[in-house]
C-alpha positions, 0 to 999 in steps of 0.5 A: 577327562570324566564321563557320565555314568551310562544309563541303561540300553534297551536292545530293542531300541533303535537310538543309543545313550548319548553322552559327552567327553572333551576332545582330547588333543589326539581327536583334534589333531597337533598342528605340526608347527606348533610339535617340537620336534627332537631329530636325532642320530647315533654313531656306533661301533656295530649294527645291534645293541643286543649284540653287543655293539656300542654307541661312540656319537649322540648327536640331536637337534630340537625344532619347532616351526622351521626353528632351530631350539637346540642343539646336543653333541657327545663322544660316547665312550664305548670301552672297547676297540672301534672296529678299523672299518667303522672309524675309517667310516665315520672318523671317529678313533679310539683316541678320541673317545678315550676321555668321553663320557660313558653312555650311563652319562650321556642318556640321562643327559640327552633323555632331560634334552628330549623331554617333551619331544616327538623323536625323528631320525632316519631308520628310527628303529636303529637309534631309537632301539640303541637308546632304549636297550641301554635305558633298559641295561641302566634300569631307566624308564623310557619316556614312552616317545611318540616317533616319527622315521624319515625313512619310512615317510620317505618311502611313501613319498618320494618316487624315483624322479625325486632321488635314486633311493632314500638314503639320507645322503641322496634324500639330502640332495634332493631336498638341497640341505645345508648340511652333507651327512658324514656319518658324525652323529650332529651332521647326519642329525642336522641333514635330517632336520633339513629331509624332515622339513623338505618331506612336511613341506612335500605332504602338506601340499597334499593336505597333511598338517598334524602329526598324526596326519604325517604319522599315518600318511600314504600315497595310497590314501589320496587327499579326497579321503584325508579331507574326510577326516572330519566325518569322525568328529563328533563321534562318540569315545565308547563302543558303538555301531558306525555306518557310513552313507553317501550323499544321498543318505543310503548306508555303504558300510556298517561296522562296529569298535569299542572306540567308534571314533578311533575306528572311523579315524582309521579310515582316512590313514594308512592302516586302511588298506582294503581297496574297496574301503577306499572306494567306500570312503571316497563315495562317503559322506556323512558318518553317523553312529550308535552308541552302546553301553557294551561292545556285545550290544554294538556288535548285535546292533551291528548284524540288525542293521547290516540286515536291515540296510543290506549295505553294499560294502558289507560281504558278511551277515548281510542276508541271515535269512538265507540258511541251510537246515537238514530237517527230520520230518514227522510223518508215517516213514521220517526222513531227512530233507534240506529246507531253508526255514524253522517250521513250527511243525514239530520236527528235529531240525540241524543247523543252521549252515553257512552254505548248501554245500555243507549241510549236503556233507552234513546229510551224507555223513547221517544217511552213511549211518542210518538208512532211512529213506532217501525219496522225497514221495509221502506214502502212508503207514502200508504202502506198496511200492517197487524198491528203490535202488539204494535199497537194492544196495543196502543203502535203505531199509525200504519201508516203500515195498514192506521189507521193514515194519514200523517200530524197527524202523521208529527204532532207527528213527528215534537213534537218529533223532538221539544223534541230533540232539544229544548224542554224535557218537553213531555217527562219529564211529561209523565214519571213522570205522570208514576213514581207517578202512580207506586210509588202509587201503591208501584211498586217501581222497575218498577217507578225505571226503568222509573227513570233511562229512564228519566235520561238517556234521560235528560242527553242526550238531555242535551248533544246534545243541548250543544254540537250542540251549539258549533259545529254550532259555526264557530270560537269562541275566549275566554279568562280568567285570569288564577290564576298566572294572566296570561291570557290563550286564545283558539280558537274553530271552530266548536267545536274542538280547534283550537289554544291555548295560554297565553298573554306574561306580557306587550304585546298587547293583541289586537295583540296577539289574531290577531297572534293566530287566524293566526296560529290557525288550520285551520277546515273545516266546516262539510257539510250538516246539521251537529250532535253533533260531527260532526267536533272532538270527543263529549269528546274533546267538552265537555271539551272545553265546561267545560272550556267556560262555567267556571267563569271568561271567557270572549267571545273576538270574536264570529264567528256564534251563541252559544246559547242553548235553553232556555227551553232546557235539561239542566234546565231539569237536574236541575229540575229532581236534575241530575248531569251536563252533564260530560266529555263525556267518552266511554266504 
């Protein structure tokens, strides 16, 4: 199957690049009559191959549509003793297997009957695993068989008024089969065809009719969401945004894959086991998406239109406005407070926060360090005011009743505003210095909440530095040779993508980047001295930020500077063993 070269994607656009690919047989689903089926079982002398346990018995039968095909039996023999319990269980002896084929004779032989066929047997990982581990003794490739386990189908299907369990002996008299397994290879072979027949007779009645319908069926996936399964059509194969809407066109779930339609697929099978999806997909209907020329495109797109639709079943990215900042304010005697936006106000802002709670850790940890006044009154240069009682603990330098003078408390100032943007250690010595004298005198929950403020500042400061970076980047272009060799490329202004794209096999690449800084969305630049976000959303730069800084990219044109302070908070992350800083995501 061949596609079209991808034009370039515009970010700022709302539509996507539309391009057609062949349905393959997978996308359109295998009419189970038509699947020849090879239903297979295995005598051996013990439980694991890798044990060194031999096979004594192949026994296979190959159908299609109700239809018996063929049939293969052999004695394998093992070239060793059959344990006494073993041929007292299946009846086979060392006298007779002493004349059979070795099992370097019988694979190949049963590989050439199964050629072409999808596997079934009862407890599939035994026999399948039997077969493959002397494939890979006998230096043999495996065919790659597709594999359906009756066992396990079973397992979803039958309840306790159908059969006591789901051994194939009960499951055959469930079903009425022709043949009582006897623990011979053909026999139990034969049993199972007649289960395999009985448990699609049992599921189409549920509306079940390809193979992989039956691979990924369950009870927990009713027939309302299997017959939903067409929504996918037309679904394009690359990455995209998906959204899901009902039937009056309001968006329940935005998501995104690198394969959009095998991702909506998914959620019409058993790999879908989130409640609350099911109740998503049964209120669905219609499935719509966006296609993208890279999956960090897709995932962008993603978070802008979870923000613009707000969709119910989605929990995460769903109000990015709602952010925690802590904020050093300019004005006669600075302070830090705890505000909700980026002012162009010109002062030093830390963030932005997941929660309130963090950024309240985040500030306790700065005002461990600092004494800086903690009041929320604004006074000018000389004032005179009674002390407050932090100041009375030490806690502040009190510039409220004249104890400190201007420029030593502009000097502390200015070490806390090195703190934020540069430099972490004050603040990381400090609490440290703290932790070590509780853990000493063994007050180990009051060391553990300092922990938990050092953590959240770290992480913090780690956040701003990174972010800032980029946001004062007036345009950046990138590239990386993506794993089907093609290389993707993205246009960042100012922290937000501008444009995305893959270079066409034989083009000029020269000429395509020039084409898509072009097209590329056009960012004003933010006024005034600007915060962290102050263009898109913190998590849309974070994520263009994961992409930049992964392996293999490589900087094509960089408008401004994107650097980050060498002593900065993230060498402080890995020095206090925190996690990088992740996707920034809102409560």
């Amino acid at each position: 199957m061949s596609t079209a070269a991808r034009t370039p994607s515009r970010v700022g656009a709302s539509g996507g690049t539309q391009w057609e690919a062949q349905r393959s047989f997978d996308e359109i689903g295998r009419p189970l009559a038509d699947i020849t089926f090879c239903v297979v079982d295995l005598e051996t002398t013990g439980g694991s191959a890798a044990a060194g346990s031999m096979i004594t018995e192949v026994g296979a039968v190959k159908v299609r549509g109700g239809e018996v095909l063929g049939e293969f039996q052999t004695l394998v023999n093992p070239h060793t003793e059959i344990p006494a319990f073993i041929a007292v269980l299946t009846g086979i002896s060392n006298s007779m297997v002493a004349g059979a084929p070795p099992i370097e004779s019988v694979l190949p032989a049963f590989l050439e009957f199964a050629q072409g066929c999808v596997l079934v047997a009862h407890n599939a990982p035994f026999d399948v695993g039997f077969l493959q581990h002397f494939a890979e003794q006998q230096q043999r490739p495996w065919p790659g068989f597709e594999v359906v386990d009756t066992a396990v189908l079973a397992r979803r299907v039958i309840t306790r008024d159908d059969a006591p369990n789901c051994k194939l002996s009960s499951l055959a008299k469930a079903f009425r089969s022709t043949t009582k397994p006897n623990h011979r290879a053909l026999s139990d072979a034969r049993a199972t065809v007649d289960v395999l027949h009985g448990l699609m007779e049992r599921v189409g009645a549920q509306g079940v009719s390809t193979l992989e319908e039956l691979q990924t069926f369950s009870s927990r996936v009713t027939a309302a969401q299997r017959k939903k399964r067409h929504l996918a059509d037309g679904l394009p194969h690359c990455p995209g945004v998906y959204l899901f809407r009902d039937d009056r066109d309001r968006v329940l779930y935005v998501g995104t894959s690198r394969d959009v339609r095998k991702r909506v697929q998914s959620y019409f099978t058993a790999s879908e086991t989130r409640s609350r999806m099911g109740e998503m997909v049964r209120l669905a209907a219609t499935v719509t998406a966006v296609e993208c020329a890279t999956p960090l495109e897709a995932e962008v797109r993603e978070l802008r239109l979870i923000a613009q639709h707000k969709p119910s079943y989605n929990r995460r990215s769903k109000f990015p406005e709602k952010t925690t900042f802590v904020k050093l304010t300019r004005e006669a005697w600075p302070r830090l407070s705890m505000v909700t936006k980026v002012l162009d106000d010109d002062a030093d802002y830390l963030g932005p926060f997941g929660s309130r709670g963090a950024a309240e850790k985040c500030l306790a940890a700065l005002h461990d360090t600092f004494p800086v006044r903690q009041c929320t009154d604004r006074f000018g240069r000389r004032p005179s005011r009674s002390p407050c009682v932090l100041a009375e603990m030490g806690r502040c330098l009190s510039p409220c009743d004249g104890s400190v003078d201007e420029h030593t408390y502009a000097a502390v100032v200015r070490q806390l505003r090195e703190t934020l943007l540069r430099n972490p250690d004050d603040v990381v010595d400090v609490v440290n210095a703290r932790m070590a004298a509780l853990a000493a005198d063994e007050r180990f929950e009051e060391a553990g909440v300092h922990r938990d403020r050092l953590a959240a500042f770290v992480r913090a400061a780690a956040r701003t530095q990174r972010l800032t970076s980029l946001t004062h980047c007036a345009e950046l272009v990138a590239t990386r040779r993506d794993d089907d060799g093609r290389w993707a490329v993205h246009v960042v202004r100012f922290g937000r993508l501008a444009a995305a794209g893959v270079i066409p096999p034989g083009a000029d690449a020269h000429a395509y980047v020039a084409e898509l800084r072009a097209g590329a969305e056009t960012v004003l630049p933010p006024t005034g001295t600007p915060g962290p976000t102050p263009v898109a959303t913190a998590e849309e730069t974070e994520r263009v930020l994961r992409w930049l800084e992964a392996p293999a990219v490589r900087l094509v044109h960089v408008d401004g500077e994107w650097t980050c302070p060498v002593a900065g908070a993230t060498r402080e992350l890995r020095r206090v063993n925190l996690p990088e800083p992740a996707a920034f995501a809102p409560a």
